[in-house]
C-alpha positions as semicolon CSV with decimal commas, in nm:
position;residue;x (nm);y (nm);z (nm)
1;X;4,289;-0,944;1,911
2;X;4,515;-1,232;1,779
3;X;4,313;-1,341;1,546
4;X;4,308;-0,954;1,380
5;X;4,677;-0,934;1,425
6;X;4,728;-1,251;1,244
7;X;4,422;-1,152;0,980
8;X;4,520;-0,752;0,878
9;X;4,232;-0,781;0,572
10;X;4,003;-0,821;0,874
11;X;4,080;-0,509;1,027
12;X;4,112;-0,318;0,750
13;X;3,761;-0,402;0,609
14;X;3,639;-0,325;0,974
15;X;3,821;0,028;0,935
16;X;3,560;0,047;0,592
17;X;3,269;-0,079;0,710
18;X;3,318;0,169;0,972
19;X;3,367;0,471;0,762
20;X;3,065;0,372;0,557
21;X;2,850;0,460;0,876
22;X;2,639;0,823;0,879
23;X;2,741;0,863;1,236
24;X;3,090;0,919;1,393
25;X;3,186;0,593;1,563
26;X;3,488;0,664;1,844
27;X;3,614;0,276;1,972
28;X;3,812;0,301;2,298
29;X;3,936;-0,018;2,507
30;X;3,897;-0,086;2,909
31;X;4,212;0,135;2,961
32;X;4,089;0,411;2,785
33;X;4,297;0,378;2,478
34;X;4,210;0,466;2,145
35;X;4,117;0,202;1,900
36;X;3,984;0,343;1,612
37;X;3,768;0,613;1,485
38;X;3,565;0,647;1,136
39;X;3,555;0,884;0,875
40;X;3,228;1,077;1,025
41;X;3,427;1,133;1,353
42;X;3,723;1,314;1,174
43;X;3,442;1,564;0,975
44;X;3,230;1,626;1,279
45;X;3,500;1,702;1,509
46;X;3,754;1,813;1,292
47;X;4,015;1,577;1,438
48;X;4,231;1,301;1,263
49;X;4,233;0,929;1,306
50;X;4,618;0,960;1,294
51;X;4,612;1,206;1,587
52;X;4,337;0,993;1,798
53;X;4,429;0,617;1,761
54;X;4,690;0,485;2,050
55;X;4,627;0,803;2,250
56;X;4,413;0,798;2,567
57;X;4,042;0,923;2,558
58;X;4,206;1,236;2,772
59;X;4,354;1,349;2,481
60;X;4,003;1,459;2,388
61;X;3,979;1,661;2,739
62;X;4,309;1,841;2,663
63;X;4,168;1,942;2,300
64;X;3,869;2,142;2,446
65;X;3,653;1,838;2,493
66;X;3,448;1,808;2,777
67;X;3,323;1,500;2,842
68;X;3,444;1,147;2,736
69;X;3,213;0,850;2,793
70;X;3,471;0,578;2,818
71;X;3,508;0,588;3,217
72;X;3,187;0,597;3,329
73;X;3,104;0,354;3,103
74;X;3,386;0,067;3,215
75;X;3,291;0,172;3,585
76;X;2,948;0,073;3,553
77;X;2,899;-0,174;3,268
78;X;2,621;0,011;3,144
79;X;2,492;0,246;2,835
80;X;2,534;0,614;2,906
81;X;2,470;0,918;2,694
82;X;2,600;1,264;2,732
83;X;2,605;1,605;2,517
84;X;2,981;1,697;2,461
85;X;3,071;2,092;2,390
86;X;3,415;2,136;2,227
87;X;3,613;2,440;2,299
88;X;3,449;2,642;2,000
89;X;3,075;2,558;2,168
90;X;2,996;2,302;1,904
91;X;2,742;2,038;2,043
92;X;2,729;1,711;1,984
93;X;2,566;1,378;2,098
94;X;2,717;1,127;2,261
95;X;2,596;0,780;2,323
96;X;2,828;0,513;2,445
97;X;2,755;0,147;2,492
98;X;2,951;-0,138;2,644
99;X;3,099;-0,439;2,458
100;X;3,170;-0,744;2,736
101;X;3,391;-1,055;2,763
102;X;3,354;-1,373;2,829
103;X;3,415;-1,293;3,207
104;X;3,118;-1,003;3,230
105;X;3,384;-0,719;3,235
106;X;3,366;-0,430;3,005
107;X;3,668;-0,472;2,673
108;X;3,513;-0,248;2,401
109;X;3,309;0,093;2,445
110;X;3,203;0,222;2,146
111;X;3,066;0,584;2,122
112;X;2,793;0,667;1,827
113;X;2,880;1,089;1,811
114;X;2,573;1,310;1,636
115;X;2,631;1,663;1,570
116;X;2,391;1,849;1,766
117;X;2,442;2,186;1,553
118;X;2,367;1,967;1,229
119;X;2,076;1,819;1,380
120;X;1,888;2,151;1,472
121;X;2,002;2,318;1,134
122;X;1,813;1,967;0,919
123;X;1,549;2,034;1,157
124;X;1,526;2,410;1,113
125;X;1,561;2,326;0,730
126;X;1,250;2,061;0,750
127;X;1,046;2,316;0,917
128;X;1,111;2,570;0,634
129;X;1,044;2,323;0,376
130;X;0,728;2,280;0,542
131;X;0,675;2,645;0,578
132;X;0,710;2,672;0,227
133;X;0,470;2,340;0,129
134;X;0,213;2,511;0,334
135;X;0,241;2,867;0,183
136;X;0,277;2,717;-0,171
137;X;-0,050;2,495;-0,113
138;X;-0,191;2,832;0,053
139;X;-0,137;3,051;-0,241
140;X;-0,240;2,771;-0,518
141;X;-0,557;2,734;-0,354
142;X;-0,643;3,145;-0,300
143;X;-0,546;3,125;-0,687
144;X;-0,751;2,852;-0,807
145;X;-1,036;3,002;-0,583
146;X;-1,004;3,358;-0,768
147;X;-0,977;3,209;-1,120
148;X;-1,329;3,028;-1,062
149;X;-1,486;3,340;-0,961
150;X;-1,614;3,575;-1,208
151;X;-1,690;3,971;-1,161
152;X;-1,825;4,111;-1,481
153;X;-1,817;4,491;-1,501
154;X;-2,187;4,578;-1,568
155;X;-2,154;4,941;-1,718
156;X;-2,352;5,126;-2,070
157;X;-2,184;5,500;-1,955
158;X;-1,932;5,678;-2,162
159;X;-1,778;5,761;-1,826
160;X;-1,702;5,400;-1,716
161;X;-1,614;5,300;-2,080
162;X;-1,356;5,523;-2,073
163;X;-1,231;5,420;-1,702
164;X;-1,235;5,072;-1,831
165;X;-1,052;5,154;-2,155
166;X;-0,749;5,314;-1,896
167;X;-0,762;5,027;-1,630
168;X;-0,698;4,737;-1,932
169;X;-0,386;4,985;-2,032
170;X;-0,260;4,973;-1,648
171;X;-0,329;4,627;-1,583
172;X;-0,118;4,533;-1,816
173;X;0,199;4,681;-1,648
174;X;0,319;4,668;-1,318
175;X;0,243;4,964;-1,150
176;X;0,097;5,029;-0,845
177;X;-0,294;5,162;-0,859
178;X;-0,487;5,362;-0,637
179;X;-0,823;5,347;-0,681
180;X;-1,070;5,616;-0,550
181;X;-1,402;5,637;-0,502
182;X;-1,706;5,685;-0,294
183;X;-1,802;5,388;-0,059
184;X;-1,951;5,090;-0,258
185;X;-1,888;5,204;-0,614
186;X;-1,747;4,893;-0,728
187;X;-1,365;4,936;-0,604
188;X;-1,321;4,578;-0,492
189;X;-1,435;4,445;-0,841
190;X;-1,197;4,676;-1,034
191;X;-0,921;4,571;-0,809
192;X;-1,026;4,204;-0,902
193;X;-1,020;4,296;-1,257
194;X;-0,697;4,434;-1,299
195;X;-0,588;4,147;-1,144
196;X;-0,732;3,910;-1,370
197;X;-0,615;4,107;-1,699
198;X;-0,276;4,150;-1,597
199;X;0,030;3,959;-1,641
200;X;-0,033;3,772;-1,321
201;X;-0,400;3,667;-1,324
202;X;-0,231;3,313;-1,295
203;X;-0,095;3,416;-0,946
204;X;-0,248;3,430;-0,561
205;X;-0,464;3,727;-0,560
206;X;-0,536;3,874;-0,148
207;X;-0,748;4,135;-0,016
208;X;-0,685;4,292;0,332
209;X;-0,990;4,465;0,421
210;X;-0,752;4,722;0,673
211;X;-1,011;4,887;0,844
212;X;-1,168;4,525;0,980
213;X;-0,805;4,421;1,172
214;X;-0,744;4,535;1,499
215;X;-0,416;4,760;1,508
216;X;-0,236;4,530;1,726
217;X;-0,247;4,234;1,479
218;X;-0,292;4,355;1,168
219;X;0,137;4,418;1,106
220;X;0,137;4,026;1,174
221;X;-0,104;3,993;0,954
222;X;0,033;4,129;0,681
223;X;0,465;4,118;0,742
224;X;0,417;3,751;0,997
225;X;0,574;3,689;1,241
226;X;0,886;3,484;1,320
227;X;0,849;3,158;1,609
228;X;0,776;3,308;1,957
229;X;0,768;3,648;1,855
230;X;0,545;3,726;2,057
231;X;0,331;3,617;2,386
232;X;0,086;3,349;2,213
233;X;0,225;3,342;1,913
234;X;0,304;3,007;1,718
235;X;0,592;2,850;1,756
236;X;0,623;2,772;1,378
237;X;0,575;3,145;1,302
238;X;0,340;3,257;1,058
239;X;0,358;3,339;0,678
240;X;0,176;3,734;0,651
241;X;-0,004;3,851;0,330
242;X;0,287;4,001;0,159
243;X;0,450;3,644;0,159
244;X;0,155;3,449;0,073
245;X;0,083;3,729;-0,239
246;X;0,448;3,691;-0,379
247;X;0,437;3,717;-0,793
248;X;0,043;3,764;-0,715
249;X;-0,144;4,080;-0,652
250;X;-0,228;4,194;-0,276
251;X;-0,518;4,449;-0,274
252;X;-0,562;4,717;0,071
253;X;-0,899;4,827;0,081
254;X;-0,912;5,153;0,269
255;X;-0,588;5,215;0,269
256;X;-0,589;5,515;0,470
257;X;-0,756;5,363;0,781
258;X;-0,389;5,221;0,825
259;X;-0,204;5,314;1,127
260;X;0,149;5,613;1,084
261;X;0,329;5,280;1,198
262;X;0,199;5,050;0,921
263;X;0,253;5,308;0,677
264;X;0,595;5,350;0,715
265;X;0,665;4,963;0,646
266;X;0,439;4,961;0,342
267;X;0,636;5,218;0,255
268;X;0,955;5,055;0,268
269;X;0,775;4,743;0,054
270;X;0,722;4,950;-0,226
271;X;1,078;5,097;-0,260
272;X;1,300;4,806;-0,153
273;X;1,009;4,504;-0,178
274;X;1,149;4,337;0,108
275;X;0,964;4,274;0,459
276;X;1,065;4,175;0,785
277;X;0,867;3,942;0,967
278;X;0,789;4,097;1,342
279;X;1,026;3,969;1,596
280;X;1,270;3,841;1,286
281;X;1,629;3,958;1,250
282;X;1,672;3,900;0,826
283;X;1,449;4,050;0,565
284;X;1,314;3,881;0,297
285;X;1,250;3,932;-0,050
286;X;0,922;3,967;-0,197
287;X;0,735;4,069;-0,507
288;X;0,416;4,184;-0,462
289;X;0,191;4,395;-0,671
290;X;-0,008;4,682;-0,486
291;X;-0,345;4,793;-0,561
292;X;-0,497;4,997;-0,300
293;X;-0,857;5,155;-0,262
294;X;-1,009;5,417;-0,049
295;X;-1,273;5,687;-0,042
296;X;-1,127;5,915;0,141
297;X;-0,956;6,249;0,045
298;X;-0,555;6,141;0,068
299;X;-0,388;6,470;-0,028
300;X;-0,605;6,633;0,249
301;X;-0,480;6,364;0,493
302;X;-0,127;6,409;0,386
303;X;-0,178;6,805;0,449
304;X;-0,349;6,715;0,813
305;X;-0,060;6,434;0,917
306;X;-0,320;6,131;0,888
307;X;-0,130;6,002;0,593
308;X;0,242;5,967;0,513
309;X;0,307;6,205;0,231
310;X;0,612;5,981;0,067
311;X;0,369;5,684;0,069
312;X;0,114;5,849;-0,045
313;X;0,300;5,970;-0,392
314;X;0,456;5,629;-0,423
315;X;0,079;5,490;-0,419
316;X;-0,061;5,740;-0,684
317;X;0,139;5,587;-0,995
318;X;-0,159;5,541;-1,151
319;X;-0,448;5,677;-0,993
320;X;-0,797;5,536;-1,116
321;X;-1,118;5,746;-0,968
322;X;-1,437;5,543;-0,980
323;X;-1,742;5,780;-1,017
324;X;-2,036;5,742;-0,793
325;X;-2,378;5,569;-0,923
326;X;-2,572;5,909;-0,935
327;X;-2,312;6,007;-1,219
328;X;-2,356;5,750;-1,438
329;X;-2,725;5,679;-1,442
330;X;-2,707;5,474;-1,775
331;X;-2,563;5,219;-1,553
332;X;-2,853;5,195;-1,300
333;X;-3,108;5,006;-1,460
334;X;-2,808;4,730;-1,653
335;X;-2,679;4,707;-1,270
336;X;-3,033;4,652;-1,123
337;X;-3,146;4,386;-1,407
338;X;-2,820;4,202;-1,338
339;X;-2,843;4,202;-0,948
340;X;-3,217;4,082;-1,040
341;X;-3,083;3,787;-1,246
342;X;-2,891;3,681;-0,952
343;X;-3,081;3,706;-0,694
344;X;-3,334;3,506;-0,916
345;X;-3,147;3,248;-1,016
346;X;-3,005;3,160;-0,621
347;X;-3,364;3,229;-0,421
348;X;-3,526;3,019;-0,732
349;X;-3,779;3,332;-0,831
350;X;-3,921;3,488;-1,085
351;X;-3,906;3,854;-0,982
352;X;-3,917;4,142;-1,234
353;X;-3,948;4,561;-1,211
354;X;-4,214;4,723;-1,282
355;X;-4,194;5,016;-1,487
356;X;-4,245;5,283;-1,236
357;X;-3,992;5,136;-1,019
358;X;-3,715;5,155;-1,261
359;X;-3,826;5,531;-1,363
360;X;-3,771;5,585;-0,900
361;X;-3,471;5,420;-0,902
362;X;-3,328;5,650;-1,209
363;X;-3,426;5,929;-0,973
364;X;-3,311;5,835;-0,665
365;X;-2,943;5,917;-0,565
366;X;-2,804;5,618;-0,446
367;X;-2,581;5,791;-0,157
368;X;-2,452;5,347;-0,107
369;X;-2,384;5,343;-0,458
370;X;-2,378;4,985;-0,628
371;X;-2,378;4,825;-0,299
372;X;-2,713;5,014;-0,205
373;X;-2,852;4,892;-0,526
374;X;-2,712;4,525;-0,501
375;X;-2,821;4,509;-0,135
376;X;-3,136;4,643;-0,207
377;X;-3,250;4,383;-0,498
378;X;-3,162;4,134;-0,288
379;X;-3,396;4,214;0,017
380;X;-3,676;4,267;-0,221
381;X;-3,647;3,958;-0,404
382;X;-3,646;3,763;-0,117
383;X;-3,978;3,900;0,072
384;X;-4,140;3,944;-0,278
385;X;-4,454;3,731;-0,298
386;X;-4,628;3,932;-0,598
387;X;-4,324;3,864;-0,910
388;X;-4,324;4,213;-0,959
389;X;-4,157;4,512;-0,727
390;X;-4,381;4,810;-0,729
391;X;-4,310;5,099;-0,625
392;X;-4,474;5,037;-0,280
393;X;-4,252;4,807;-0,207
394;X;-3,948;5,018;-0,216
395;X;-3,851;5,129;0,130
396;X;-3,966;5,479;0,320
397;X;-3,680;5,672;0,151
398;X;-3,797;5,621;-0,212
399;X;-4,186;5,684;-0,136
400;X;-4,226;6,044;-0,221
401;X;-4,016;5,985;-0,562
402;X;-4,333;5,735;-0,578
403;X;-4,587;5,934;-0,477
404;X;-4,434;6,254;-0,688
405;X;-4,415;6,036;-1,055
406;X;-4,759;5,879;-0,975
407;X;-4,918;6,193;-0,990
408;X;-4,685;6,325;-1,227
409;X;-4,869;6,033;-1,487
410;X;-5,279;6,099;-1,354
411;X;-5,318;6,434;-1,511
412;X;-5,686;6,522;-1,454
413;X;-5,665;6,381;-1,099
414;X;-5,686;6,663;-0,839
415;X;-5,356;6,654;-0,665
416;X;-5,432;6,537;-0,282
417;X;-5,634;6,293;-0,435
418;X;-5,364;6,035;-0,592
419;X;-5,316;5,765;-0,407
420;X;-4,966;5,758;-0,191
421;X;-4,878;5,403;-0,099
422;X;-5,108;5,114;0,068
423;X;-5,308;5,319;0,282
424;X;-5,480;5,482;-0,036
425;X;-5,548;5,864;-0,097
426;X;-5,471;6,136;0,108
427;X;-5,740;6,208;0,330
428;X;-5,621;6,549;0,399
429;X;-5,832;6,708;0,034
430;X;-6,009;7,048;0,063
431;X;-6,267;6,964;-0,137
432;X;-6,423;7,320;-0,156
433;X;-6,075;7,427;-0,318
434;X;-6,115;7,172;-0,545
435;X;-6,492;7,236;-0,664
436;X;-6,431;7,578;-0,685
437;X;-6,116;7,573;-0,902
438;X;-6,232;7,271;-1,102
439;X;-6,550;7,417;-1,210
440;X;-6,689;7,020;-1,203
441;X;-6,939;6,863;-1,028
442;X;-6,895;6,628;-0,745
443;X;-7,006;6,326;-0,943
444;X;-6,757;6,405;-1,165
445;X;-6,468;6,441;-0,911
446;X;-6,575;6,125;-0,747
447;X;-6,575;5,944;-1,068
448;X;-6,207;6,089;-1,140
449;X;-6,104;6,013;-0,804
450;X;-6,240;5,640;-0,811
451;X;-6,085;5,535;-1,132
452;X;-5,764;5,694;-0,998
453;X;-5,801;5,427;-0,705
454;X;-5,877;5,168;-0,932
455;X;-5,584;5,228;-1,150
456;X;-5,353;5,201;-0,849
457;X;-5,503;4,895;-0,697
458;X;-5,473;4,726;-1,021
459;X;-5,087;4,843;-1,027
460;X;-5,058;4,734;-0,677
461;X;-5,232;4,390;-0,727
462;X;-5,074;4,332;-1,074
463;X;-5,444;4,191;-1,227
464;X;-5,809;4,300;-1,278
465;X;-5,883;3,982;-1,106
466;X;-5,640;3,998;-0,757
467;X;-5,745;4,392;-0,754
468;X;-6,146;4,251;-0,735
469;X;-6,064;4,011;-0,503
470;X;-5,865;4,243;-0,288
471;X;-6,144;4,515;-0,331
472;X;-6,432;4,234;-0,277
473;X;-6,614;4,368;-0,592
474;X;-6,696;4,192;-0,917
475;X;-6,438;4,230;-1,207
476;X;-6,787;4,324;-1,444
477;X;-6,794;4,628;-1,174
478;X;-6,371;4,693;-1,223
479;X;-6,451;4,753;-1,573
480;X;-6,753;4,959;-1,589
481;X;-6,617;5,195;-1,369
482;X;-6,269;5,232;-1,547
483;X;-6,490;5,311;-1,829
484;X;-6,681;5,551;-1,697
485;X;-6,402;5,777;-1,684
486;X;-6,448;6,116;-1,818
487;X;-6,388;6,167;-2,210
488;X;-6,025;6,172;-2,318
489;X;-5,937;5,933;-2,063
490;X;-5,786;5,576;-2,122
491;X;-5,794;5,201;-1,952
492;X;-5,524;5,169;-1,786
493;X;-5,200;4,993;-1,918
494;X;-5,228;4,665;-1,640
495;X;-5,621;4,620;-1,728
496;X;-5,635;4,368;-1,945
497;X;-5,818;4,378;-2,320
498;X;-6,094;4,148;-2,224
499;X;-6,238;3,994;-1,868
500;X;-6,127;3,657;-2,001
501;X;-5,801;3,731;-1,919
């Protein structure tokens, strides 16, 4: 103490060094006295040196303070820590350590003093920051994902040329889009598309498939949820879709599966875009483009109380309707050859279409639309062991179109007698009808009826040489009886020109 008093320069560097220090230092002697405090001290508590330094630690008590460390501490001789509450409930650490002479007995305590309140708001500030790494890193990925994928529009009918023509002209605003259709018409890849053409195709594109979420989770699915919101949820909260989509594109398929409840936040989205996260007390801000699908009717669910009629005009802004497969035929067969391509090119095959298939599937209604047709290709190509689908490989539901255009190209052939599939011709022929009517003689009819056969197992097999196999006859007998047909009547197309071949 002398040596300080005779040495001021001393203390008053100590008094800098001191105030150079992040936390506040509080110096008190054996009797309790006030020594010095730092520059930290006077901020955190709000107190200053000139009031503190001579006066007893009690002058803390009597300023709302309650708890002082200096006591305890030159009782014992030891460390001690404690959390001090001031009169206006601000927390702060205190830890409080000893400084001895020569003699063992306390002379200095020195208390290091943390603000508590400071310490949970850096924390609460880290966790956000890390909040908003992880959503960033969330939404860059989802982005770069989308931008490697590709979903070309396969289409050759004036009717989708047309959509197409009006979906670049919305894409390239803002608005929200409704798309309508049938189920599997192709909603998901317009959705995809407008994102991709519009002024944020560089931006997180999300789909929420509602009907797949149970109703219980799917509002923290797509609002989140704040820490603890909930019994099992995570303490760090969760980001929802909304959040995760902000400047990007978020896309509700099905819309109208969602719940009244839902629907009235979505609604309040659209007109304020702001969410609240569930079991949160603060909205946030969020900009979010919405395109959202469904197939059913949503004026009739609006009339029946299914659907919220002020969400449902806010959602038809621009209203694109997607027409089903069976009314745009010109698309079928660019569709199929595509899927085909595919398919080929990930099972490793060679697979192609046969004629007659392609003239079924232009007949056939395709109530799954391009998802029946995609789906479809796919399950053929991968149990096809020929390279070609026929016709009798198509499934149950397509066989009579087969049966029907197979006669519909054997004129000459009594009809009972063309073959319907596998199992060969109908065995249920009344062949008096038919000799009567015909006028013919049974060689005749036999010889029509037999080159009919052939003609399909050579469609069937693909070759004059698999069908002889199959039929355990020699390919010299294949081709005398094909010509042996009556007058007028032609080899058929998948004979070949010569029996070399």
């Amino acid at each position: 103490m002398d040596q300080r008093k005779a040495n001021p320069s001393v203390q008053q560097y100590c008094q800098r060094i001191l105030d150079l220090l992040a936390d506040g230092v509080y110096i008190s002697d054996r009797d309790g006295n006030t020594l010095a405090v730092n520059d930290m001290y006077e901020r955190l508590t709000g107190l200053k040196k000139a009031d503190l330094v001579g006066r007893h630690v009690e002058e803390l008590v009597r300023r709302g303070f309650d708890t002082v460390l200096n006591p305890q501490i030159v009782k014992t001789g030891k460390p001690a820590a404690s959390v001090q509450t001031d009169d206006r409930g601000n927390k702060r650490v205190l830890n409080g350590y000893p400084l001895l002479d020569a003699e063992g007995r306390v002379e200095l305590v020195v208390t290091f003093v943390r603000d508590v309140t400071l310490m949970t708001q850096l924390t609460e500030q880290l966790a956000a920051q890390r909040r908003l790494i992880e959503h960033y890193r969330t939404s860059v990925r989802y982005a770069n994902e989308e931008r490697r994928k590709k979903y070309p529009i396969i289409s050759s009918s004036p009717v989708m040329a047309a959509l197409m023509v009006r979906l670049e002209n919305v894409a390239a605003t803002d608005a929200t889009v409704l798309l309508q259709g049938e189920t599997g018409v192709g909603k998901d890849i317009l959705a995809r598309r407008i994102h991709q053409t519009s002024p944020r195709h560089d931006r997180a594109f999300f789909k929420v498939d509602c009907p797949s979420i149970p109703e219980s989770l799917i509002e923290s699915e797509l609002f989140g949820y704040a820490p603890g919101a909930f019994s099992g949820a995570s303490t760090k909260g969760k980001v929802g879709f909304f959040e995760l989509a902000d400047k990007g594109t978020l896309f509700l398929d099905e819309i109208g599966e969602l719940p009244l409840s839902l629907q009235t936040k979505l609604l309040r989205v659209l007109q304020d875009s702001e969410i609240m996260r569930l079991g949160a007390t603060r909205v946030r801000p969020v900009d979010v483009r919405i395109v959202a699908a469904t197939h059913r009717d949503l004026e009739q669910d609006v009339r029946s109380g299914r659907f919220r009629g002020d969400l449902f005009y806010r959602l038809r802004v621009a209203v694109l309707h997607i027409p089903p497969l069976r009314e745009r035929r010109e698309d079928i067969l660019p569709l199929a050859r595509h899927f085909l391509e595919r398919n080929n090119a990930r099972y490793k095959k060679t697979v192609r279409l046969s004629p007659e298939t392609e003239q079924i599937w232009l007949a056939h209604p395709w109530p799954g639309n391009v998802r029946e047709l995609e789906n479809l290709i796919q399950g053929l190509v991968i149990g096809n062991d020929t390279g070609t689908i026929r016709p009798c490989d198509l499934p149950g539901s397509m066989a009579g179109q087969s049966a029907s255009l197979r006669h519909e190209e054997a004129p000459g052939v009594p009809a009972g007698m063309v073959p319907s599939g596998r199992n060969g011709p109908d065995v249920g022929v009344n062949l008096y009808q038919m000799l009567g009517k015909s006028g013919r003689s049974l060689k005749e009819i036999i010889t029509d009826v037999e080159c009919a056969i052939l003609k399909e197992a050579i469609q069937t097999h693909g070759s004059i040489g698999e069908t002889a196999r199959r039929l355990k006859v020699d390919r010299s007998t294949l081709f005398r009886k094909l010509r042996c047909a009556r007058p007028g009547k032609t080899t058929p197309s998948a004979a070949p020109s010569s029996p070399s071949k």
